[in-house]
N, C-alpha and C positions, 0 to 999 in steps of 0.2 A: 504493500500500500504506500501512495505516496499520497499527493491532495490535488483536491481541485479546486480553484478559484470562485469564488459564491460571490461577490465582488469588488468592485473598485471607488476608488474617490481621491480628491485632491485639493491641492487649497491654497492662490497665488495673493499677496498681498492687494491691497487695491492700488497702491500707487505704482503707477507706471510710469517710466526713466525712458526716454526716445535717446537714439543715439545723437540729436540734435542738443539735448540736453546735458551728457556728456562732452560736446566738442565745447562748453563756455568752460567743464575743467580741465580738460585735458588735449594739448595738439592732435585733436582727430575731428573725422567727419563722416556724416553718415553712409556716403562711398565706400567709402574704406572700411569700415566695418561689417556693411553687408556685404562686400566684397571677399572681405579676407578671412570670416568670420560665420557670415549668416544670420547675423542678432539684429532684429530693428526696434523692439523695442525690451524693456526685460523689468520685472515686479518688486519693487524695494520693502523689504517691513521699515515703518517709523515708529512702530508701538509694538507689535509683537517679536514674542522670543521665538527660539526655533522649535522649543517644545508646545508651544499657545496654537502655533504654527501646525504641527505634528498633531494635536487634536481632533483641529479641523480636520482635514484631512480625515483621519479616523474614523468621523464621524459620519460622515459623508459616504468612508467604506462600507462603513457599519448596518445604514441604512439603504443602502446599495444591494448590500447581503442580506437584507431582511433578518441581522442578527442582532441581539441584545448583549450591552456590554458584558454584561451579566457572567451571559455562555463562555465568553472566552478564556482557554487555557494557558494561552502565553501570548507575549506582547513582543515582539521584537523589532528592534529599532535602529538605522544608520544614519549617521551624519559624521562630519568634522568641525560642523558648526553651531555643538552645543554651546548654552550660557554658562555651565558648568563642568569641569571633570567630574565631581560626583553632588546632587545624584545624578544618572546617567537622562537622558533624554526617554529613554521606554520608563523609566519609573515616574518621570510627572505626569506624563501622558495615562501611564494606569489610574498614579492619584487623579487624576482629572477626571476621566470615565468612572471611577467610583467604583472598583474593582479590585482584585487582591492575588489577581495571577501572577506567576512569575512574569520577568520584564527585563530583560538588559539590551544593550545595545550590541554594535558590532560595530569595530573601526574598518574598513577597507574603502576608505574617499568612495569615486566615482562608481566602482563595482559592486559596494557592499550589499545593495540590494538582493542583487542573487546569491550572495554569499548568505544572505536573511532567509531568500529561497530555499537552500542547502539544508541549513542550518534546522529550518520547518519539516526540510521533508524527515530529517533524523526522528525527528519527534513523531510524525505520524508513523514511521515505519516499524516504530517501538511501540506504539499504539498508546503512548503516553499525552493523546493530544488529540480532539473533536473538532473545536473550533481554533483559529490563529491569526494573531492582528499583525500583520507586517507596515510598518512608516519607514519613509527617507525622508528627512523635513532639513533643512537646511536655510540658515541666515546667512548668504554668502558676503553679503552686503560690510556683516562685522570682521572679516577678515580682509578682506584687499584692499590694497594701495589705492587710493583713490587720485594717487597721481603717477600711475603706473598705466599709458595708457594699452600698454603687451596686454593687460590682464580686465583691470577695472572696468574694459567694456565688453569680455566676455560672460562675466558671472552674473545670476538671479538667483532671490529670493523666492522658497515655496515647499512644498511639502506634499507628497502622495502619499494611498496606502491603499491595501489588498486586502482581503479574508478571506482565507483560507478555512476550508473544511475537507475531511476523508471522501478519497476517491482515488485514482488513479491517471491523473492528464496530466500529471509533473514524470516526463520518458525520461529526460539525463541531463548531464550539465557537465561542462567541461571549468577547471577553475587554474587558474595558472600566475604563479609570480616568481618576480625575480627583484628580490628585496635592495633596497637605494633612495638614494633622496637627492642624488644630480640632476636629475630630469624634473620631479614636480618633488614639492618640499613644503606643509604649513609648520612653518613652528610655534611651538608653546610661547608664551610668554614665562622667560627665564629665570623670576624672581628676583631677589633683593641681596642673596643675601655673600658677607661680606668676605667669605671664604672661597667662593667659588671663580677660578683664575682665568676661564675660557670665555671669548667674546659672546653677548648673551647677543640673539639675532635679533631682529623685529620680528614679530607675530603677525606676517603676511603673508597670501600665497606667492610662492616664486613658480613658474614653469619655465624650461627654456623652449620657446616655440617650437621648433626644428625636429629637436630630437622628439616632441612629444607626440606631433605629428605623426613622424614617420614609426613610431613603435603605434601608436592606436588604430593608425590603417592596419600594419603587419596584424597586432590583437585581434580587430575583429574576423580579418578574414580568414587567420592558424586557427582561431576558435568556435568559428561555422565550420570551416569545412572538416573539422577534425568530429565537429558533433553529428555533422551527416553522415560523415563515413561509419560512426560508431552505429549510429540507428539503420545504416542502408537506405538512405533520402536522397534525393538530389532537390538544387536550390528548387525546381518546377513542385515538389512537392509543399513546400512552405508559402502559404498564404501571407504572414504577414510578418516582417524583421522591424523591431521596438530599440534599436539602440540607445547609448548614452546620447546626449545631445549636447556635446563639446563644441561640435565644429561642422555647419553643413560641410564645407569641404570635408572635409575626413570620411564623412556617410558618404559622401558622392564618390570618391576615390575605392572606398573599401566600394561599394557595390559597380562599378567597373570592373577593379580588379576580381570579384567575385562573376562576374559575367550575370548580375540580377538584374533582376525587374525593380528599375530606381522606384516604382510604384507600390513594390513592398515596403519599402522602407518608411516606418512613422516619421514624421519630422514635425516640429512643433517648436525647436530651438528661434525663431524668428520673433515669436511674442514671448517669450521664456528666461532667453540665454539658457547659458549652463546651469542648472541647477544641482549638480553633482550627486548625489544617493538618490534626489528627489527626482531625478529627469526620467526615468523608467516607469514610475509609477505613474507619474502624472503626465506622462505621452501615453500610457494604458489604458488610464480612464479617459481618455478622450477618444480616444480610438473606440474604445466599450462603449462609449454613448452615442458615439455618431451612429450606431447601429449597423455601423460596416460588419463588426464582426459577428459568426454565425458559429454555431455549436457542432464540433466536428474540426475546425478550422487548425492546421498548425502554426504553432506561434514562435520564433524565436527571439529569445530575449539577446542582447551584446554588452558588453560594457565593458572600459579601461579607466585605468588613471593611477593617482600615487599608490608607491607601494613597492615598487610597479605591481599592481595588480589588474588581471583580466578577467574576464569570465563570460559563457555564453550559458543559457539555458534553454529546452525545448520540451513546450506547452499544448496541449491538446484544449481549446478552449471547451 
C-alpha cells in the first residue's frame, strides 16, 4: 500500500510585486526578467508568517478532501523559510488546526516536497497512517537580498498542500543528492557570540546562476527518465509533468532535451516566481481545479535545488 491523493489547496499572499516594481530597487526591467527568468509578477506576505501561511493552504486541502482536521494522522511539512528553528513549521500548523498528530518538518529546499511524499508513503506502507497532511509554505521574501538583482526577482511568497489517504496511485520515486553548498547556499544567521573565530555570513540566498542551471536541467531529465525506465513508461504515457518552478527556461530546456510534449508541462512560475517547497503543490492544485485533470491520469512530479538535492515522483491521479 502506498496513498492516494483525496486533495489539494494553496495559498498566495495578496500582495502582488510586478517586475516593474522591482526595476525602482534594483538595475532590472521587466524584459529581462521575463526573458531570462519567466517571472512577471510574484506574491509578497506583509503580515503573514510562513506557518499562518502553511494553514491556509491546509485548509483549503482539507476541504478539498472532504477531510476533518480531526482525522488526520500526521502532519508533514517543508520549507527553509520558517520564523523559527524550533518549533518547526508542521507543529504550528497542527496547533492551528486544533489537532494533536505527530508533525515535523523536512529540510531539502526546493525538492523537499516529494521527499514529504516518500517520507508518507513509509507510513502508509506500515499501515501506521489513514489520513496525511502534506504543506510546502515558504516566506521567501525574508531571506533575499533585496538588492541582489541575480536573485531578489526570482523568489515568491506562498504555501501548498495535499491529503493524502490509503490507496495505491503513489508507483515510485527516484531521490538523488550530492551534498555542497557552492552552487545554492541559505545561511543561518550566525549568532553573537564572542568565541566563535570564522567569518559569520549574511543570512541570504546565494545561487551561482550557471552552475545551477545546468545541474536542474541535467536533474530533471537523469530523474524522468530513470523513473520511466524503472516503471516501463515512455514520456507518451505521462499525461501531465508538475515541476519545480525555478526557471521557465530550465522546464523548456529539460523538456526539449526530454523530447516532450512542452504541453505537459504545468507552468504557473509567471504569476508565482519560485516558491521553492511550495511551487509543486501549489502548480497541483491548480492544475486539480482547472479540471484538466481526470482519474486514471499519470502524473509526474520533478524537483531540484540546494543540497544539491533532486527528486522525481510518479502519481496515478
Amino acid at each position: 500500500m502506498s496513498f492516494t491523493i483525496l486533495g489539494t489547496g494553496m495559498y498566495a499572499p495578496e500582495k502582488i510585486v510586478t517586475n516593474d516594481d522591482l526595476s525602482k530597487l534594483v538595475d532590472t526591467n521587466d524584459e529581462w526578467i521575463r526573458k531570462r527568468v519567466g517571472v512577471v509578477t510574484r506574491r509578497v506576505s506583509v503580515n503573514e508568517t510562513t506557518s499562518e501561511m502553511g494553514v491556509k493552504a491546509a485548509k483549503a486541502a482539507l476541504e478539498n478532501a472532504g477531510v476533518l482536521p480531526e482525522e488526520l494522522d500526521l502532519i508533514l511539512a517543508a520549507t527553509v523559510s520558517g520564523e523559527d528553528r524550533s518549533p518547526s513549521v508542521a507543529c504550528m500548523i497542527q496547533n492551528a488546526l486544533g489537532v494533536s498528530c505527530a508533525a515535523y518538518d523536512i529540510n531539502a529546499a526546493c525538492s523537499a516536497f516529494l521527499f514529504l511524499m516518500e517520507t508518507a508513503a513509509g507510513y502508509f506502507a506500515r499501515k501506521k497512517v489513514k489520513k496525511v497532511l502534506l504543506v510546502g509554505a515558504e516566506r521567501l521574501s525574508g531571506i533575499v537580498d533585496w538588492t541582489d538583482r541575480s536573485t531578489c526577482v526570482i523568489f515568491g511568497d506562498g504555501a501548498g498542500a495535499v491529503v493524502l489517504g490509503e490507496g495505491d496511485n503513489y508507483l515510485d520515486s527516484v531521490i538523488h543528492v550530492q551534498g555542497g553548498d557552492e552552487v545554492i547556499k541559505i545561511p543561518s544567521f550566525g549568532g553573537t557570540s564572542p568565541f566563535y573565530e570564522r567569518e559569520t555570513p549574511v543570512p541570504y540566498i546565494f545561487m551561482n546562476g550557471q552552475e545551477t542551471f545546468r545541474y536542474a536541467v541535467n536533474s530533471i531529465c537523469t530523474d524522468i527518465t530513470e523513473l520511466l525506465e524503472n516503471n516501463h513508461l515512455s514520456m507518451d504515457d505521462i499525461d501531465y509533468i508538475v515541476p519545480h518552478q525555478a526557471n521557465v527556461r530550465i522546464i523548456d530546456f529539460a523538456a526539449k532535451k526530454l523530447k516532450a510534449d512542452p504541453e505537459k508541462f504545468v507552468v504557473n512560475i509567471d504569476r508565482y516566481g519560485n516558491t521553492s517547497s511550495a511551487s509543486i503543490p501549489m502548480a497541483l492544485d491548480e492544475l486539480h481545479r482547472s479540471g484538466k485533470l481526470k482519474r486514471g491520469d499519470k502524473v509526474i512530479f520533478t524537483a531540484f535545488g540546494g543540497g544539491l538535492a533532486s527528486a522525481a515522483s510518479l502519481v496515478i491521479w
